[in-house]
C-alpha positions as CSV (number, residue, x, y, z in Angstrom):
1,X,0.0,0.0,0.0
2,X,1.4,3.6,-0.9
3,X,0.5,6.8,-0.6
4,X,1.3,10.0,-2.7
5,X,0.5,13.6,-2.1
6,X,-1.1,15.5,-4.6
7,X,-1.4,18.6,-5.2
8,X,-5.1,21.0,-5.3
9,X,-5.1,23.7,-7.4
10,X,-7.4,25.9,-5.2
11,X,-6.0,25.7,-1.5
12,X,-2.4,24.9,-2.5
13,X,-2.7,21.9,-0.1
14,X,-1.2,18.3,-0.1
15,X,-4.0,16.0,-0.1
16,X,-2.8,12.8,0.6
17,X,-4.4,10.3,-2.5
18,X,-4.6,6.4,-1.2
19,X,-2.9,4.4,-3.7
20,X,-3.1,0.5,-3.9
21,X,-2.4,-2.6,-6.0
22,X,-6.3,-3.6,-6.5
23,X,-5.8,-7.2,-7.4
24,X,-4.7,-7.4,-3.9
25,X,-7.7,-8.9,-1.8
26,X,-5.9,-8.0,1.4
27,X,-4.8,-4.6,0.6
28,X,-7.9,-3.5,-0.4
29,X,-9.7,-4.7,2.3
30,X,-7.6,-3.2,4.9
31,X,-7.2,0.2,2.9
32,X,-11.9,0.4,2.9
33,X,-11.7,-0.8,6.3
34,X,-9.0,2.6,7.0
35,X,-11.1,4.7,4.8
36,X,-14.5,3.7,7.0
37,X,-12.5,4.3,10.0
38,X,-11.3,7.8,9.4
39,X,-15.0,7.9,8.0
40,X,-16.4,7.6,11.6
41,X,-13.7,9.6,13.4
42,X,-14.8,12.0,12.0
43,X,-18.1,12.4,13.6
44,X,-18.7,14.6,16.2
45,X,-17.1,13.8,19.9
46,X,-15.7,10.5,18.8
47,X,-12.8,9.1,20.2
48,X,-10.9,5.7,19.2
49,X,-11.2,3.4,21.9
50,X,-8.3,0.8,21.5
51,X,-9.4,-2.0,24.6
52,X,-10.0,-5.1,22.1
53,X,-5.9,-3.7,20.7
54,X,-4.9,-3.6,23.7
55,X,-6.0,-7.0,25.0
56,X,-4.3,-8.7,22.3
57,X,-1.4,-6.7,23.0
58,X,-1.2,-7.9,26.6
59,X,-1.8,-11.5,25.1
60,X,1.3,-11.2,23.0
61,X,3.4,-9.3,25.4
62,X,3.3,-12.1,28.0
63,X,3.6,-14.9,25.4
64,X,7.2,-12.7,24.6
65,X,7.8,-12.3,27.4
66,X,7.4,-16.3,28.3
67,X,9.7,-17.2,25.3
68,X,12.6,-14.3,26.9
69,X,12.3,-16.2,30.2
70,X,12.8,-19.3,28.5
71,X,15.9,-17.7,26.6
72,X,17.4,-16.4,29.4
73,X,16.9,-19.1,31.7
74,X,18.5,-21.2,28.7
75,X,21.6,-18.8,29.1
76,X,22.1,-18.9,32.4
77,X,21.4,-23.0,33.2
78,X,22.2,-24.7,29.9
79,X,20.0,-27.1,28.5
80,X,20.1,-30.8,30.9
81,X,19.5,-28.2,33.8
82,X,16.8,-25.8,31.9
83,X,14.5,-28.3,30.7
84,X,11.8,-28.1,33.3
85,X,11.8,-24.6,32.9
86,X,11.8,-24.7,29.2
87,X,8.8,-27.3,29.4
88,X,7.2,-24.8,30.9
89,X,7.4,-22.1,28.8
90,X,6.6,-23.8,26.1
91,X,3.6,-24.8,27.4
92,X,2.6,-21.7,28.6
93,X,3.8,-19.7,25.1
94,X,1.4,-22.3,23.2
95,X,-1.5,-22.1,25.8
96,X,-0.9,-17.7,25.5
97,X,-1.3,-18.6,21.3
98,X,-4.2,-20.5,21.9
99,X,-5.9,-17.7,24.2
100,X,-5.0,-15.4,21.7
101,X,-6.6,-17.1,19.0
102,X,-9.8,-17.8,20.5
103,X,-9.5,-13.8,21.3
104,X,-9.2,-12.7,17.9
105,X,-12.5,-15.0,16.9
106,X,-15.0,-14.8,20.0
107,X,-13.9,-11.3,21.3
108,X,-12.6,-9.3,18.4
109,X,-14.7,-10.7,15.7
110,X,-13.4,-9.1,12.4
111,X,-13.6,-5.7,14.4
112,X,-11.5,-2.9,13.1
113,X,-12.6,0.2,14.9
114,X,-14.2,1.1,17.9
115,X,-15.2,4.7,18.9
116,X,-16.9,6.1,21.8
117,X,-18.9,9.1,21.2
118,X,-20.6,11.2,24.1
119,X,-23.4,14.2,24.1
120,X,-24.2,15.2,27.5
121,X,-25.4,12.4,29.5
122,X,-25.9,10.1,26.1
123,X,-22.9,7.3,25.3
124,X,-22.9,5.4,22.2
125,X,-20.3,3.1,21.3
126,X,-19.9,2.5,17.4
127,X,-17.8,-0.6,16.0
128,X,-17.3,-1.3,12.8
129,X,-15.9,-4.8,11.0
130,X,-16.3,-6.2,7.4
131,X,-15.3,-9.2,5.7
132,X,-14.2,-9.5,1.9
133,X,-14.0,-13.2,1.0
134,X,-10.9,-14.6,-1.1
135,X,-11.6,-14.3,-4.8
136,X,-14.1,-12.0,-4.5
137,X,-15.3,-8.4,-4.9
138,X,-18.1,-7.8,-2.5
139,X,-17.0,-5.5,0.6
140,X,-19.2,-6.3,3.5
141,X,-19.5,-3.7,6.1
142,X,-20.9,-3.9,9.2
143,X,-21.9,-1.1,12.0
144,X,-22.9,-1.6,15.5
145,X,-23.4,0.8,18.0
146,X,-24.1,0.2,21.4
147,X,-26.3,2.6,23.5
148,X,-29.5,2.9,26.1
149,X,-31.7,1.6,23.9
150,X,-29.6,-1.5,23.2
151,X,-27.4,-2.5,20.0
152,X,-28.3,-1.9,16.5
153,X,-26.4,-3.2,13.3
154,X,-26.8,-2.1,9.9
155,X,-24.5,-3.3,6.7
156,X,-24.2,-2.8,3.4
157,X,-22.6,-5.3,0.5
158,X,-20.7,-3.6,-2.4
159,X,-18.3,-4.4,-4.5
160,X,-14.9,-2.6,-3.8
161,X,-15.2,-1.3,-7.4
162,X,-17.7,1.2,-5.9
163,X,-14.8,2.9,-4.2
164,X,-11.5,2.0,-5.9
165,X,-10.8,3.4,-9.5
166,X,-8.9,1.2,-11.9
167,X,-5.5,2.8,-11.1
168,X,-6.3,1.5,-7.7
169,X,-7.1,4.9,-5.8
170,X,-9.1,4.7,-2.9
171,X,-12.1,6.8,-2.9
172,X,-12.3,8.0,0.7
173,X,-14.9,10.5,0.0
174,X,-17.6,7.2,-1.1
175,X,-16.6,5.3,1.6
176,X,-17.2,7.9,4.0
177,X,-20.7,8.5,2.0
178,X,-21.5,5.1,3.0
179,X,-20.4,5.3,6.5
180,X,-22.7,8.6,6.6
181,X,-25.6,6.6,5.6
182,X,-24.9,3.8,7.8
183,X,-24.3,6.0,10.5
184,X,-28.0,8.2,10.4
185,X,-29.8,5.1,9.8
186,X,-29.0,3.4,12.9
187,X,-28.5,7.1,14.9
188,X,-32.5,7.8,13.6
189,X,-33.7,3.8,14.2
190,X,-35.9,4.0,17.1
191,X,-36.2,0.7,18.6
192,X,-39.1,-1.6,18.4
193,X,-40.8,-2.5,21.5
């Protein structure tokens, strides 16, 4: 993924232009899923909230941290005299993976963005995740947000043509016309009792 800036004629401004190879499923998917995401940080008092980051974080600093123990203990007590310790690491390295892994499928879920956004005594919190299978152009985006009156999900199927232009520039301005429209539907839904 690149990026180049460009110039515009009538503020004499960089504006950065989102360049990608477009026959890249992955790097198209991840460049929509930033273009959403500066979509809805942009909306009034929103701020990123990065708990579901930092969890896996922690999960992968203490599975490092595991494997360092293991190397230094290595160092200091060579192997006959290490291996209990090493056992144990090991163990606990592949049992931190397989916490991890069962993180990033029940907990995160495909979510890319999470933003809190406050107005007086309201709190909504909006996440956002898509999926874009292999070999194929639909982009799948899905909102939720999270407030008094419970949690609300809208999404909308496209394919990433909508957005990307044959030379493989992103179109941040119809992604974030999309995010818009996402965004007023479920802040307007009243919910059904």
């Amino acid at each position: 993924m690149a990026s180049k800036p460009k110039k515009d004629e009538k503020n004499e401004k960089e504006i950065e232009v989102l360049k990608i190879n477009k026959w890249d499923g992955s790097a198209v998917k991840h460049a929509l899923d930033d273009a959403v995401k500066g979509a809805l940080l942009e909306k009034p008092n929103s701020v990123e909230c990065f708990g579901l980051v930092d969890g896996r974080l922690l999960i992968c600093t203490l599975a490092v941290g595991v494997a360092a123990l293991a190397l230094v203990w290595d160092y200091q007590y060579p192997f006959p005299q290490s291996k209990p310790v090493l056992i144990i690491c090991v163990a606990s390295y592949f049992i931190l993976m397989a916490i991890l892994t069962l993180y990033t499928m029940f907990r995160e879920k495909g979510i890319f963005a999470v933003m809190q956004q406050k107005d007086g005594s309201n709190s909504k919190t909006w996440q956002a995740s898509s999926e874009m299978k292999k070999f194929d152009d639909k982009y799948t985006l899905f909102l939720t947000v999270k407030d008094a009156k419970g949690v609300r999900e809208a999404s909308i199927s496209k394919s990433c043509a909508n957005y990307i232009d044959v030379n493989g520039i992103v179109f941040e301005n119809l992604v974030a016309n999309e995010v818009s429209r996402l965004y007023n539907s479920l802040n307007n839904e009243k919910k059904d009792k």
